[in-house]
N, C-alpha and C positions, 0 to 999 in steps of 0.2 A: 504493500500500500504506500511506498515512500513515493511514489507515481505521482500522487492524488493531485496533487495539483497542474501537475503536467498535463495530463487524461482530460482534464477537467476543460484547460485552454484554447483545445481543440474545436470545442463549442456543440451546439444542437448540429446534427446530421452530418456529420462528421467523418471523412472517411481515412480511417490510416492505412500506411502499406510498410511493410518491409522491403529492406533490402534483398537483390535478386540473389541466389542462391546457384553455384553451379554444381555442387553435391546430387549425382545420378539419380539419386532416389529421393531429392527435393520435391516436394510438393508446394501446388498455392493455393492454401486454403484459406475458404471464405466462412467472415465470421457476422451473423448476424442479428444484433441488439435493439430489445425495446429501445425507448429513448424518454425516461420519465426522469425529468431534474428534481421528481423528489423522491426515488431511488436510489440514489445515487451508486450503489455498490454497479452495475451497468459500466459504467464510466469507470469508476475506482477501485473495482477489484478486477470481476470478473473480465472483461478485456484485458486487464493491465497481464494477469497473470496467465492468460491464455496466451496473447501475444508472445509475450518472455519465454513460457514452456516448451512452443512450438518454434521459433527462432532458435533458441539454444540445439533444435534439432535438427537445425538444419531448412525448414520450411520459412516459404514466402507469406505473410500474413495480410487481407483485406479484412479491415471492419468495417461494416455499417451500423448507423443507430438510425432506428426508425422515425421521422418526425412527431414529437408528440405523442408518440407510442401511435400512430397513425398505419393503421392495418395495411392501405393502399400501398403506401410509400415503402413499406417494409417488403410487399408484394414484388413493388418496381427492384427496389433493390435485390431480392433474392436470384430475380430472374435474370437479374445481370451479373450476379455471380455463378449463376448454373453456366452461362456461354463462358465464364472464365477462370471459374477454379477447377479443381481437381477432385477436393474436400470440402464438404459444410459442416458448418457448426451453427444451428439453429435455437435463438432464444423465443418461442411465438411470442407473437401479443395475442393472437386468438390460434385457437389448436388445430382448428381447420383451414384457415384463410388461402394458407399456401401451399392447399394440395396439386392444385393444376400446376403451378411452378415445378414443385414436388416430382412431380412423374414425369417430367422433363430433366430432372437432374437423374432419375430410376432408366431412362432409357439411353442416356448420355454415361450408365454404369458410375455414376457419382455418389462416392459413399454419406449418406449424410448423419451428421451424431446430432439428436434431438438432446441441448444441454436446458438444464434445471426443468423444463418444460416440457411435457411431452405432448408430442405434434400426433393428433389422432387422424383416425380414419383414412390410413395410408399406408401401403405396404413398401414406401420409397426410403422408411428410415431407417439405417442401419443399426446402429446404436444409440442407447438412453446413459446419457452421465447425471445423476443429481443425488435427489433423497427419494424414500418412502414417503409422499405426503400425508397417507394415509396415516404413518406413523408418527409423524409432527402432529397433525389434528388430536391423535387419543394422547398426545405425551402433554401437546396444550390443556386438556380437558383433564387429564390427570392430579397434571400440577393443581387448576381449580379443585377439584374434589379436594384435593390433600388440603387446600390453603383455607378452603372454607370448611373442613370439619364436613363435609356432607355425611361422612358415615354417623355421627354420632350426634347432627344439628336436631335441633326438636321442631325449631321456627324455620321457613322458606327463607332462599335465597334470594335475590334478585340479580337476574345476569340478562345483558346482551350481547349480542353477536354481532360484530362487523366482517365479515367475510370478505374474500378477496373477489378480482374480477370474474363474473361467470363465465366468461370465456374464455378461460385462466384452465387449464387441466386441473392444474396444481389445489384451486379452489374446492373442485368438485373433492377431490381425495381429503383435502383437511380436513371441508365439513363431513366428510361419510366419517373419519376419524373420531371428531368431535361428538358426535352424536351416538355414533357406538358406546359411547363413554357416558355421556349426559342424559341419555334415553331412559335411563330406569332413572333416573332422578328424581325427571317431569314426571314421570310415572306416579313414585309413590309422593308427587309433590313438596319432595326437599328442593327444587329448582323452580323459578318462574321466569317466563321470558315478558315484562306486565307489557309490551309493545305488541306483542304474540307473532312479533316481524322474526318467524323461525326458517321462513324457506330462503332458498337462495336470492329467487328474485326480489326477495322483500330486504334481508341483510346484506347484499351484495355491497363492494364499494367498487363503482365503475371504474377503470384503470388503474386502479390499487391507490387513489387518489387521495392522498392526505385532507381536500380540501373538500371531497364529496364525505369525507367520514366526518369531519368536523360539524359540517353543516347537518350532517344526519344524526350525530350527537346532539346537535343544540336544538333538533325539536322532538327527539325524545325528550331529553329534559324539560323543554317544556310543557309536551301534554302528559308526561309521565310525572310530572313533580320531581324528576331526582335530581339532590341539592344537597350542602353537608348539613344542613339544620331539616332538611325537605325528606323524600321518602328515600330512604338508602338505597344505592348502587351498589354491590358487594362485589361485582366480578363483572370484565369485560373482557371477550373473548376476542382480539383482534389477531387479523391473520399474520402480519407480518407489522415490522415497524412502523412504516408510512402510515397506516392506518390507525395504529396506536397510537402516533404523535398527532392525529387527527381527532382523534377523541381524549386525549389529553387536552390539547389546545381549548377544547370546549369546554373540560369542567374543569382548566384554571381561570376563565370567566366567570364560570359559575362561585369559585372561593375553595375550591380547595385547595389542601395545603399538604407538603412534602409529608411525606408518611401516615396521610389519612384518605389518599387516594381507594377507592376499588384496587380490588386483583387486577393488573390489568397485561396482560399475555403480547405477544409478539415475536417476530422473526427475522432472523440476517443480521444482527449484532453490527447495527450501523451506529457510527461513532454517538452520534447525538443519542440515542437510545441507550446506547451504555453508560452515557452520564447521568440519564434519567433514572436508570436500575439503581447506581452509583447514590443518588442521590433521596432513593424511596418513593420514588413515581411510576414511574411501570418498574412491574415485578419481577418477569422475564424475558427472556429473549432466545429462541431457538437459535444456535450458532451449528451454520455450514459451513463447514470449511472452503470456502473457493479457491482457496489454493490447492487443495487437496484434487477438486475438482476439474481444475486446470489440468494438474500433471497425468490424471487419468486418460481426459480427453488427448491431450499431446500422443498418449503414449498407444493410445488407442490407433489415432491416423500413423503416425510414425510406424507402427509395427502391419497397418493395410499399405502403406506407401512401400513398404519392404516386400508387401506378397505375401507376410508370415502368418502365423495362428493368432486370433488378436484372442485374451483371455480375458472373464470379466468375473465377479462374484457373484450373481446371479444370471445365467444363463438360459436358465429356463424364463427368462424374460419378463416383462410388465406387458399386460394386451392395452392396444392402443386404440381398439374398435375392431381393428382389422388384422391384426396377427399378432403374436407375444415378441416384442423386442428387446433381445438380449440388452441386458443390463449393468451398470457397474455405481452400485448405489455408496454416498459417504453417510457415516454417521454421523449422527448428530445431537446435541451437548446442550441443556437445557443451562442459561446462564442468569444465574443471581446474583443479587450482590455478594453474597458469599463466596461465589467462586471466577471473580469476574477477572483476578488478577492471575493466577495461575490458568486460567483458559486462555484469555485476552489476551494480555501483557504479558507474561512471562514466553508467552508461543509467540511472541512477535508481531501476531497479528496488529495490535495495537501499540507504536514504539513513540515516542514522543514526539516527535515527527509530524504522525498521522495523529496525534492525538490534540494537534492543536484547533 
């Protein structure tokens, strides 16, 4: 991450390339990124370190970032990487958009690695690099259960859900997650959700949008009364960070105060969010290693660029709609403030640097 400011310079739509490579077994692979400025990992990790992994081996790198996380553009751009790479590396914005692109790069024999997202209803993707979302969602819902006593509560909770984008894969597997978990709650009503906004299209936050979750915080709180003196908020299930500093932002309007916040859940261990953990305002933060991520993907094209056996740790695949896509999943580290400096800091992810 010592990149971050470099990455960042580059600006909205942005395309980088590497130096040419004359190593036989060179490839030029095409890398292609949402583009949401309140992400930031896009920009500050995950290219930084895909670039770096894939250069150090030798390969030619193109990135693109999609305008505004703009499905179209992302489109334009895929399909001018199929006429000119070799290799893709695909982050969707939506899971289907770019299938017709897709099967132009499947009959051009273009190996494509569907990274953190997986690209459905296409038998054009070669390999999946991320996480289990389905297991982030029950490990989010978990931490709730555990932090609110639900085993042993006698009084109801109150919790909402902000969800990520529904045309997000990743969305659909968190909530199957979370639900698995929170189902028998509602059940014997230890859990209430008092909006009853449970399904995707009602909790969704469109493009993982920090600023659609805020807005959609401040009128829960409104017609819900929750308030620190008003009707208690005890847990807020958000998907990742953007959305948690979205519904943070709304109930530091409303008067709350460091350490009397909600539960309130998250993922990607973005800097700003790890000060809020730091600090007793969101609780956690699901941490993915993207470097880890990175050197998988690298080593994935590197060892098809070679012709060789490419090996992953699930094999037997994740189904995408249309066929089981071998797989090579990271795990992943549930961070508190308790453990935020031997995860964080002390792994380098976060060095003084990037922590400014």
């Amino acid at each position: 991450m010592r990149l971050t400011k470099k990455i960042l310079s580059f600006g909205i739509g942005a395309v980088l390339s590497s130096f040419c490579v004359t190593n036989a077994e060179a490839a030029k692979v095409g890398i292609s990124m949402p583009n949401d400025h309140l992400q930031l990992r896009w920009f500050s990790s995950d290219s930084v370190y895909l670039k770096d992994e894939l250069e150090k081996l030798g390969h030619e790198v193109v990135i693109t970032y999609a305008g505004d996380n703009d499905i179209l553009t992302q489109t334009r751009q895929v399909e001018n990487l199929v006429d000119t790479c070799d290799f893709l590396v695909i982050v969707p914005i939506d899971s289907k958009s770019l299938n017709y692109s897709l099967d132009k790069a499947y009959k051009k024999k273009i190996h494509v690695i569907s990274y953190d997202r997986m690209l459905r209803d296409t038998k054009s993707v070669s390999y999946y690099v991320g996480t289990d979302s389905k297991q982030i969602g029950s490990t989010m819902a978990k931490y709730v259960v555990d932090k609110l006593r639900l085993m042993d509560r006698n009084q109801p909770a109150n919790i909402e859900i902000f969800a990520g984008d529904i045309n997000d894969e990743n969305t659909i597997d968190i909530d199957y997650g979370v639900n698995s978990v929170l189902r028998p709650f509602f059940e014997i009503g230890k859990l209430n959700i008092l909006s009853h906004e449970s399904a995707l299209k009602q909790n969704q936050t469109v493009k993982w949008s920090k600023q659609y979750a805020r807005e959609r915080m401040q009128r829960l709180a409104k017609e819900q009364g929750y308030a620190p003196k008003g009707k208690k908020l005890d847990a807020v299930i958000a998907f990742n960070d953007a959305t948690a500093r979205g519904v943070i932002d709304s109930l530091r309007k409303l008067g709350y105060k460091e350490g009397y916040y909600p539960v309130i859940t998250g993922q990607d261990c973005n800097r700003l969010s790890v000060s809020l953990i730091e600090n007793d305002v969101q609780s956690m933060s699901i941490f993915k290693d993207e470097r880890k991520m990175a050197i998988e993907t690298a080593r994935i094209i590197d060892t098809l660029s070679k012709k060789k056996m490419v090996t992953v740790n699930h094999p037997e695949g994740i189904n995408n709609g249309f066929k089981n896509v071998p797989s090579q999943l990271i795990d992943v580290v549930v961070v508190t403030k308790d453990n935020v400096k031997p995860v964080l800091y002390d792994s380098g992810y976060i060095t003084e640097e990037n922590a400014e």
